[in-house]
C-alpha positions, -999 to +999 in steps of 0.1 A: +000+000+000+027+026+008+046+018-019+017+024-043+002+058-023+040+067-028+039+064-065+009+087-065+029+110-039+057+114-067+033+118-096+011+137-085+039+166-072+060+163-107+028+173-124+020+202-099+057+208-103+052+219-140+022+237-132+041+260-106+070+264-132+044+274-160+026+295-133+056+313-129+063+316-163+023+332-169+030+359-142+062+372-155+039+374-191+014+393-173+034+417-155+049+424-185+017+430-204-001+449-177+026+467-153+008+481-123-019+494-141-056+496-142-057+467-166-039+451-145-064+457-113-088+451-133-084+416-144-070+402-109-101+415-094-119+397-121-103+367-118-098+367-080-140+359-077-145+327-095-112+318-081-125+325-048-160+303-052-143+279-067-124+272-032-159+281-016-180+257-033-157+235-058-121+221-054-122+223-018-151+220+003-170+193-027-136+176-027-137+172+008-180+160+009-180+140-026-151+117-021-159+103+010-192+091-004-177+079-035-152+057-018-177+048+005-197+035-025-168+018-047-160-001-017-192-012-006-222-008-035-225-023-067-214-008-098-246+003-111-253+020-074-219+041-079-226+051-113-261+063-103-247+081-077-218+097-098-252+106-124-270+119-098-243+139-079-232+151-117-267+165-127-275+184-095-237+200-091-246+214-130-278+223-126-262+245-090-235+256-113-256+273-137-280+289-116-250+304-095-229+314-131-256+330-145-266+350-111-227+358-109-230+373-144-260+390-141-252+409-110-214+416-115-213+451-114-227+447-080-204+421-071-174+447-083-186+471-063-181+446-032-154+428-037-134+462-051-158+491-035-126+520-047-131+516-084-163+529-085-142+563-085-126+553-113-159+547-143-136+529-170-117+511-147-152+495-131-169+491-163-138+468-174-137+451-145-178+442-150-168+432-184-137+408-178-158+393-149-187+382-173-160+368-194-144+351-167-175+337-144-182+310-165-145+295-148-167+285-122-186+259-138-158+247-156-132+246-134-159+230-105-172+201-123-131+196-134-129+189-096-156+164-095-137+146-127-110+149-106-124+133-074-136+102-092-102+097-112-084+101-076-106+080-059-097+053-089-063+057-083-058+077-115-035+106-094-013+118-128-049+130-148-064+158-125-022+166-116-014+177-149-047+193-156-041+226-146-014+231-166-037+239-197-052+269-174-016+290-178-013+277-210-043+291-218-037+323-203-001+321-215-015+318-253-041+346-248-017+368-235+003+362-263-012+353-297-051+368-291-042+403-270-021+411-308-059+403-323-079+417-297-063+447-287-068+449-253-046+423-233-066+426-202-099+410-223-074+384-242-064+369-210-101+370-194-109+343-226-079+329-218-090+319-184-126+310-202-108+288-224-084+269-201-115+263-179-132+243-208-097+224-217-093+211-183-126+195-181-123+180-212-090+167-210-104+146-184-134+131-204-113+101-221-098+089-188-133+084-173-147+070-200-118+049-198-122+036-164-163+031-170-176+067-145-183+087-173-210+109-158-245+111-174-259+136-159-296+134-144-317+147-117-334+119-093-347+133-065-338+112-027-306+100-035-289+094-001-255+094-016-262+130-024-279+136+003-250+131+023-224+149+002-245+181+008-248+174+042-206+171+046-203+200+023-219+227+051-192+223+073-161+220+047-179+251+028-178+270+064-141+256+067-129+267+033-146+302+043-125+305+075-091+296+057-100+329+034-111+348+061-079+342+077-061+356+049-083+388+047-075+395+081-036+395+076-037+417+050-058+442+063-033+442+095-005+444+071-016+470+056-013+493+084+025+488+080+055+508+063+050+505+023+061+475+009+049+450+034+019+432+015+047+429-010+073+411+010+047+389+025+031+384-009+070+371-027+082+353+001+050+333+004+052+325-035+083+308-025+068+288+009+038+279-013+065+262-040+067+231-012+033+233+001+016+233-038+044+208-046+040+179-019+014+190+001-011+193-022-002+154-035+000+143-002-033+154+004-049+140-023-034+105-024-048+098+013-078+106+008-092+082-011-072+053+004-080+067+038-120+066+026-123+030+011-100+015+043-125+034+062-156+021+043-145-014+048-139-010+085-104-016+077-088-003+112-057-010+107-047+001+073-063+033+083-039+034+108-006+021+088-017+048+059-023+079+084+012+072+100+031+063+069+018+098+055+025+118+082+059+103+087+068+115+049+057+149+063+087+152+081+108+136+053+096+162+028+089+192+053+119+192+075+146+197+043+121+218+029+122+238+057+163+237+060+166+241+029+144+279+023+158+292+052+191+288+042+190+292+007+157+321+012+185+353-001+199+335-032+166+325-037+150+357-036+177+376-054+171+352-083+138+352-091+125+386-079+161+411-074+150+430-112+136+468-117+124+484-084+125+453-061+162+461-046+188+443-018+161+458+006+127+443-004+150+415-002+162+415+030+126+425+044+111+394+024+136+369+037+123+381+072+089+368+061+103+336+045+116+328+080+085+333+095+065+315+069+089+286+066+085+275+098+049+267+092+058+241+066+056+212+083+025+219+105+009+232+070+017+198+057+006+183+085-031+198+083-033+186+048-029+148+061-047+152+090-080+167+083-086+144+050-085+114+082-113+132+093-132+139+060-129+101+056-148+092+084-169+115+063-167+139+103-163+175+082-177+194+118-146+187+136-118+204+115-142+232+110-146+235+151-105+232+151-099+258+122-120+283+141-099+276+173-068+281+146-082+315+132-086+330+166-046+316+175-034+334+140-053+368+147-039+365+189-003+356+179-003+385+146-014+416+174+012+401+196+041+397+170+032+424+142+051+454+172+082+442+177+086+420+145+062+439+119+054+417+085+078+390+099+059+387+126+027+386+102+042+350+088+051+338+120+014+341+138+011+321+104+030+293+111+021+291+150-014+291+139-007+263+118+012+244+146-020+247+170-041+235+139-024+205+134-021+197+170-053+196+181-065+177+145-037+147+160-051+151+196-087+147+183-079+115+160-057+101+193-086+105+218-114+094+190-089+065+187-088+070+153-051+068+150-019+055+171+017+063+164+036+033+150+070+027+168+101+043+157+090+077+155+119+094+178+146+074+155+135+089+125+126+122+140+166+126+148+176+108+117+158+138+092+168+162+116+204+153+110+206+144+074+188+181+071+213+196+093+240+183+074+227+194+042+219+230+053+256+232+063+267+222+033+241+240+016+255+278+037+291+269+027+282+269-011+261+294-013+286+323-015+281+364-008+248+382-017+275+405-037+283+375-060+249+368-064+242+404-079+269+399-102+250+374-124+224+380-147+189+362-139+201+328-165+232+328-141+214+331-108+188+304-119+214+279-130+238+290-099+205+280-077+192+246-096+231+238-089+225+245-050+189+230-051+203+198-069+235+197-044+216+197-013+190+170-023+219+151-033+238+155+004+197+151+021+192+114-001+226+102+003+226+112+043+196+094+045+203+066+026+231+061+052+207+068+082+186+038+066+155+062+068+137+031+056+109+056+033+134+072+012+152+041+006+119+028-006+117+064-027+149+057-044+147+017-049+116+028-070+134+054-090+165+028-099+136+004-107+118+026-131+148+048-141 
């Protein structure tokens, strides 16, 4: 079992991999095509709305609600009764879809006016706003009913499908902004279709791969399903969750924007760079346990629950703690490299690797969440994570009005990641006393055994690294190859140290690489 959840592990963050490198790619195209202007406003307000109902209602809180259910049925019910329920689930998620899509288009000059109240000073600037979001709502459907394609290819153990799908949303945008703005004329409107048309590609790229495993859906709407029943009564709390998560956010940028000019800025870059990891692993970790952790819960299957829970959250530490070591050291070359251009000088710099430090301490209790709460959407129980994230949203706004005086932004980032380390606490004390899970021996071995191979390799990694005056000396193809040479260095020392170590995951990891290399 761990050998196969690991394969999905690995596919599922080198697809997300090249999504984050094409992301990347996609903003340095937009910058360049809007600057800081008001087309530029403009279309991130525009696109910032779907995006935020889509982790409202869609990726998130249905993810959460529908695959539960679904692993429940593929491990108990016939195939006919999962099918009808995949129908059924399928027709009413549309027919919601399109009622909310066209209410969202109707009314967006007075969802404009709430979301971005100040550019109703500004007449052309709202009126194009209003425009791009019409063009844009339509994401939702899309991109929404891509997450229940998604959900039933995971749940099927078909991890590389939904991975690599949103890589056609930046091509998309990547191709708008580049071939139709020409046409068009207005770059701002190119890249709104753009987003409309990588919404539509990345539900249809999944169509042959369910066909192909027999839960095509066919959409219908039968009325007393209990299957959907259920998945809308585990979506209340995970929609309320999802909610709190973006409140959270809200809040830490209003407080940060009480500071000196430039803070949202260093916040925003350095956590571009924590998100890299989290996006990366913790987004496949997440993803890959849930469905096992469903159909072993299904079945009854106690122990396996157990064996999977503890296997993931042991790779937490394997993957967070070098991650960790390694943006902390590395958080100035990394920095100067991909951001040290124009108007962002040695200072933004400096003031964003404050941040980094803060925010890359939460990388392992971050990671941590991410397997824990699925162990609790499993047993299909969305209430208490909700309960705990509330607990977790209070911590973050105690710890930011205690650390934001004497540590400003930086201290922003750290409430962050202490917020995180009370969430993912009391998500393990709450499986413990549900006795839902129980640590596996060895735990303090390999606990030392990361934290050494990671020392070791941040050592190394500090010796190499050089001067930030060497650094600025290069030109960004220099910088970026210098770095991958750092990056590629330190894994190196981190698999080899823990090769010798005998950390007995990794040397599972890379017996699977020489078998498949």
């Amino acid at each position: 079992m761990s050998r196969t959840l690991l394969k999905g592990v690995m596919t599922i963050g080198a697809n997300t991999m090249v999504s984050r490198v094409l992301g990347f790619v996609r903003d340095v195209i937009l910058a360049r095509a809007f600057g800081a202007s008001a087309l530029g406003d403009a279309f991130f307000v525009a696109f910032r709305i779907p995006n935020l109902f889509r982790r409202l209602f869609g990726e998130g809180a249905f993810s959460q609600a529908f695959i539960p259910v679904l692993g429940e049925y593929k491990a108990t019910r016939s195939d006919r009764e999962t099918q009808d329920f995949v129908d059924d689930v399928t027709g009413w998620l549309s027919l919601a879809l399109v009622v909310v899509t066209a209410l969202g288009m109707l009314a967006a000059p007075w969802v404009v006016m709430v979301i971005a109240p100040g550019f109703s000073a500004h007449p052309d600037k709202f009126a194009l706003t209003v425009e791009l979001l019409r063009i844009t709502f339509p994401y939702l459907f899309f991109i929404s009913l891509t997450a229940l394609a998604g959900g039933i290819l995971n749940t099927y153990g078909k991890f590389s499908v939904p991975a690599f799908t949103p890589v056609f949303l930046n091509l998309a945008m990547i191709f708008a902004a580049l071939v139709l703005a020409p046409w068009l004329g207005n770059p701002a409107v190119a890249v709104a279709w753009g987003v409309f048309l990588g919404g539509l590609v990345q539900l249809l790229f999944q169509v042959p791969f369910l066909r192909q495993i027999g839960r095509l859906p066919r959409p219908r709407l039968r009325r007393r399903d209990p299957g959907v029943a259920k998945v809308l009564k585990l979506m209340g709390p995970a929609i309320f969750g999802s909610s709190v998560a973006q409140l959270n956010l809200f809040l830490s940028t209003i407080l940060a924007s009480f500071l000196a000019t430039g803070s949202v800025s260093y916040l925003y870059y350095s956590d571009r760079l924590v998100e890299f990891p989290l996006g990366v692993f913790g987004v496949a970790l997440g993803t890959v346990v849930l469905p096992a952790l469903s159909q072993q819960q299904a079945l009854q299957d106690h122990e396996h629950f157990n064996k999977t829970l503890d296997w993931a959250l042991r790779l937490v530490l394997i993957i967070g703690i070098p991650a960790t070591v390694g943006l902390l050291v590395l958080g100035q070359p990394l920095l100067i490299s991909l951001f040290r251009y124009g108007a962002f000088d040695m200072h933004a710099v400096e003031m964003s690797q404050r941040s980094l430090i803060g925010y890359g301490l939460g990388i392992v209790p971050i990671i941590a969440v991410r397997v824990l709460a699925p162990a609790f959407y499993a047993r299909q129980n969305t209430r208490t994570p909700v309960k705990i994230a509330v607990v977790a949203l209070i911590a973050n706004m105690v710890f930011s009005l205690l650390l934001i005086w004497p540590l400003a932004h930086a201290g922003l980032a750290l409430a962050t990641s202490l917020a995180a380390v009370v969430n993912a606490m009391l998500l393990y004390l709450a499986l413990r006393r549900a006795s839902a899970y129980a640590p596996r021996p060895g735990w303090v071995a390999l606990v030392l055994k990361v934290i050494a191979a990671s020392a070791l390799m941040g050592v190394a990694l500090y010796w190499l690294q050089g001067e930030a005056a060497q650094w600025l000396t290069l030109d960004m193809p220099g910088r970026l190859l210098w770095l991958a040479g750092l990056v590629s260095a330190g894994m190196a020392i981190f698999f080899v140290a823990a090769w010798l170590l005998a950390i007995p995951e990794l040397r599972q990891l890379l017996r699977r690489k020489k078998t498949h290399g």
